[in-house]
N, C-alpha and C positions, 0 to 999 in steps of 0.2 A: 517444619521450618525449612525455608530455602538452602541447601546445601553449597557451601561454600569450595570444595574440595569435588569437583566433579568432571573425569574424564572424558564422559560424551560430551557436556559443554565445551572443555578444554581444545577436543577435535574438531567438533560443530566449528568453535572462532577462529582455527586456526586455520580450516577451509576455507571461510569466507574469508577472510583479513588476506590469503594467498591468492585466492580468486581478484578483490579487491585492487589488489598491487600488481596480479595483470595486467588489466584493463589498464589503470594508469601506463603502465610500463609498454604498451605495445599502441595506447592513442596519442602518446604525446609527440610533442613535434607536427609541422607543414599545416598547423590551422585544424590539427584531429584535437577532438575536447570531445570530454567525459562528464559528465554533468549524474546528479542522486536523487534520484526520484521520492519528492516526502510527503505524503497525505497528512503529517499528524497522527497517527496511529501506533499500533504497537510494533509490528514489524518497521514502518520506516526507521522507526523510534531505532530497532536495533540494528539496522544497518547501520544507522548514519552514528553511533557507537560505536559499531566495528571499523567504519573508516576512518573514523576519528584514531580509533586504537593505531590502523594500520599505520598513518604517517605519524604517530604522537612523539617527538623527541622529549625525555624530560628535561625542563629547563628552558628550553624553548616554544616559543609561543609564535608556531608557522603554523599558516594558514591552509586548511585542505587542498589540496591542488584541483580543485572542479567546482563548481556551482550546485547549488540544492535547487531545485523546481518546483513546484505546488501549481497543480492547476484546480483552479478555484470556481467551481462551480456556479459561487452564489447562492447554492444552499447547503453550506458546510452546517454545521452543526456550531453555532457561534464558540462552544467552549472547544474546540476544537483548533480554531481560527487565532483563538486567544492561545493555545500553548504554540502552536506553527510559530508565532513571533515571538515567545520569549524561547523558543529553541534556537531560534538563529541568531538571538541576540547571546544565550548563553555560550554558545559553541563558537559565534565571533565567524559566521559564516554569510557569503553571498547567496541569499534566496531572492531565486526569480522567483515571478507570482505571475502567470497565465490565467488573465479572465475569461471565461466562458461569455460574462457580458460583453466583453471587449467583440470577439467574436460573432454573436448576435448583432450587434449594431455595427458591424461593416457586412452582414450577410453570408459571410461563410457558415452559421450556424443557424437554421430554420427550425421553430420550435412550433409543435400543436398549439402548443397554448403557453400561456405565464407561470400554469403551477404544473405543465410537463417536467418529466424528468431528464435532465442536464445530463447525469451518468453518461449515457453513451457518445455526448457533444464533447466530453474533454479530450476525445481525443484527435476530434479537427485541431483546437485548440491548442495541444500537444505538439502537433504536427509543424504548427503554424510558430512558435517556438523554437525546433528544434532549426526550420528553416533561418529565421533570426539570428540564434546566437551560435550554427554553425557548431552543434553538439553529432560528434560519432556514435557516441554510447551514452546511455542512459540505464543507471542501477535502479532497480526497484526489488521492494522486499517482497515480492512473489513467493508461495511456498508452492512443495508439488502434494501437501495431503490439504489443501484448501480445496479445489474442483478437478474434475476428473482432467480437465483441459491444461490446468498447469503443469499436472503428472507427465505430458503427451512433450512437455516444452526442455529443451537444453537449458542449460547454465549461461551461454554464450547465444541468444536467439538471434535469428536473420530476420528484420523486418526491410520490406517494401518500397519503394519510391511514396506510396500511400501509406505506409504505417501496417502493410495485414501483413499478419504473420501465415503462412503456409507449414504445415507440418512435413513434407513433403523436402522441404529445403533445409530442414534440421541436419546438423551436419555431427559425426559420430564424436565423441570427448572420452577418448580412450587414454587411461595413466594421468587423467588431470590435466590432459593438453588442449589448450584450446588455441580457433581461429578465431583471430578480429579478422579476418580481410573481407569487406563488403564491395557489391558495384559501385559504383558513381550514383549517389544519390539514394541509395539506401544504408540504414542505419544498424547497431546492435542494440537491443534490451537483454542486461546483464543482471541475472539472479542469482547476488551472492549467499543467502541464505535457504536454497532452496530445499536444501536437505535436514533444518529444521522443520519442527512440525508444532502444532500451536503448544503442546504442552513442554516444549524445548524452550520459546518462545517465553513464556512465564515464566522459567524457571531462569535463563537467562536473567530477565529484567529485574526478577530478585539480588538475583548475587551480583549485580552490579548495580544497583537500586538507581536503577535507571526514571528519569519523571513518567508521566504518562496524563494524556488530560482526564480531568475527573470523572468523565461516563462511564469508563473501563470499569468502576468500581460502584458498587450497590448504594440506589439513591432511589430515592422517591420522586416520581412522574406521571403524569397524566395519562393514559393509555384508553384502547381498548383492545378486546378480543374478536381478533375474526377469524374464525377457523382456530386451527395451531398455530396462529402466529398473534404475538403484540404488539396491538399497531400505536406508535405514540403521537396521541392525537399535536398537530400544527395546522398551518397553515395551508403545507403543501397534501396534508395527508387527515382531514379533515373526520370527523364523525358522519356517519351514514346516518338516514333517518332507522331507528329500531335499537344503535347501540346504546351503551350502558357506558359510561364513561367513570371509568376507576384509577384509584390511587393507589399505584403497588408498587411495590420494592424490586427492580429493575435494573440490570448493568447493559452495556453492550459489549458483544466479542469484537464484536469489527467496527470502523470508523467512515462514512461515508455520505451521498446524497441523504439530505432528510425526505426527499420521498420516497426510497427505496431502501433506507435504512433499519431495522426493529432492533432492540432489545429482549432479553429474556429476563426471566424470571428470576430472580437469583436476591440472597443476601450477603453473599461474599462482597465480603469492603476493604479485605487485603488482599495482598497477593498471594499469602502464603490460602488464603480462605479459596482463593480463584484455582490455585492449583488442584487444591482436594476436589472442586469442582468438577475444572477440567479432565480428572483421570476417571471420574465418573459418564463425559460426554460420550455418547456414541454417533453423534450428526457434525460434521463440518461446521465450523461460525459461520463461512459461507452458505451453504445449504440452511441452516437454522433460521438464519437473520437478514438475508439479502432476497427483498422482490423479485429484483431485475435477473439474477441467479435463478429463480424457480420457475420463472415465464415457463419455459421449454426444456427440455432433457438438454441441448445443446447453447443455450443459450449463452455461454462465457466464452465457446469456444467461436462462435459467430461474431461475436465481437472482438476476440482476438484478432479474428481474419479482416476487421474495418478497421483494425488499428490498435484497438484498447490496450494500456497497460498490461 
């Protein structure tokens, strides 16, 4: 059972919710805006909880002081798409929605084909955004035991006129002090949760029984096997000729493109079932379940440098 009484979490929130009120506290005022990065997912999921926590008065019913973001690919994962909307409707918050299509059809985003993968386009898309609505800083729920590349990143990141992060330009965060100061034209991506790790993460979402959309949890899907991975047959991510197309019992760790997304194995259908899981895993959800992650040894961190959240 989820533990209710628990000091690592206690610190974990109270890190973030201080990181959090930061950021607020040093972009406000002359046109600086902060804006929360939300895929739908588990980690956004506990960001956008902890920011809620950080400004919550009881009694009063004020609105976050920033905007939620989603940049939307076009191949979300529809049950994904569907909790995106009742979060923002539950929490009473401003979600922008950034299309990828939108994108494509004025030509900043040039695709192989129709059922290429979108992943690495959200972050023109991002960019093109951030230009818009005149956002400083943007939170997302980044952790640093997801890819060796996150581990490499600040609390406080410096990105680019373009959106590429340089490791080189990380700037030191000694006693919890941090810099917003950016150039003209370049922005911060802010990782208040980074010091949680996926089994923090879980255990989190228990003791505050947070929603989460229904993939996270053990369901029966269409699949096959290629390799060590379970590919769940769609549109974007079709049957090869030779597979064997099975029905298995199936969650996912992570939430993302459906053609670079998999699921595993699994019968956990609670949380408390997910966590016994979880202390069991020894692979990243990252590494386990994301294509576009395994391409190359360095492949997350090359897309950090083009922009990528």
């Amino acid at each position: 059972m989820t533990q209710k009484n628990n000091p690592h979490l206690d610190a974990l929130e109270r890190e973030a919710i201080y990181i959090i009120r930061e950021l607020v506290a040093t972009t406000e005022g002359e046109g600086r805006r902060a804006a929360v990065l939300f895929s739908g997912g588990k980690d956004s999921m506990v960001l956008l909880h902890l920011a809620h926590k950080a400004f919550h008065i009881a009694g009063a019913n004020l609105p976050l002081p920033f905007d939620a973001v989603h940049i939307d690919t076009g191949h979300n994962y529809p049950e994904v798409i569907t909790f995106r909307d009742m979060v923002a409707k539950k929490y009473g918050i401003n979600m922008i929605v950034g299309e990828v299509e939108e994108s494509i059809k004025k030509g900043s985003v040039r695709l192989a084909s129709e059922t290429a993968s979108r992943n690495s386009a959200q972050s023109v898309t991002l960019l093109e955004a951030i230009d818009k609505h005149k956002w400083l800083a943007l939170m997302g729920g980044a952790r640093r035991d997801e890819e060796r590349a996150r581990a490499k990143e600040r609390v406080f990141s410096i990105r680019d006129e373009f959106g590429g992060w340089n490791p080189k330009d990380q700037r030191p965060e000694l006693w919890s002090l941090y810099n917003p100061h950016v150039l003209a034209g370049w922005h911060l991506r802010v990782f208040p949760i980074s010091n949680f790790t996926e089994l923090d993460i879980w255990e989190y979402i228990g003791r505050e029984q947070l929603p989460l959309p229904p993939i996270y949890f053990a369901h029966q899907r269409d699949v096959v096997r290629r390799g060590d991975t379970i590919i769940p047959v769609n549109d974007l991510m079709p049957m090869r000729p030779g597979e064997q197309l099975e029905k298995l019992s199936v969650r996912f760790r992570t939430v993302g493109d459906r053609s670079v997304t998999c699921p595993v194995l699994s019968t956990a259908d609670t949380i408390d079932k997910i966590i016994a899981e979880t202390l069991g895993t020894t692979i990243s959800e990252r590494a386990a379940t994301r294509m576009d992650d395994r391409a190359t040894v360095g492949a997350m961190e090359k897309r950090k440098k083009e922009g990528y959240f």
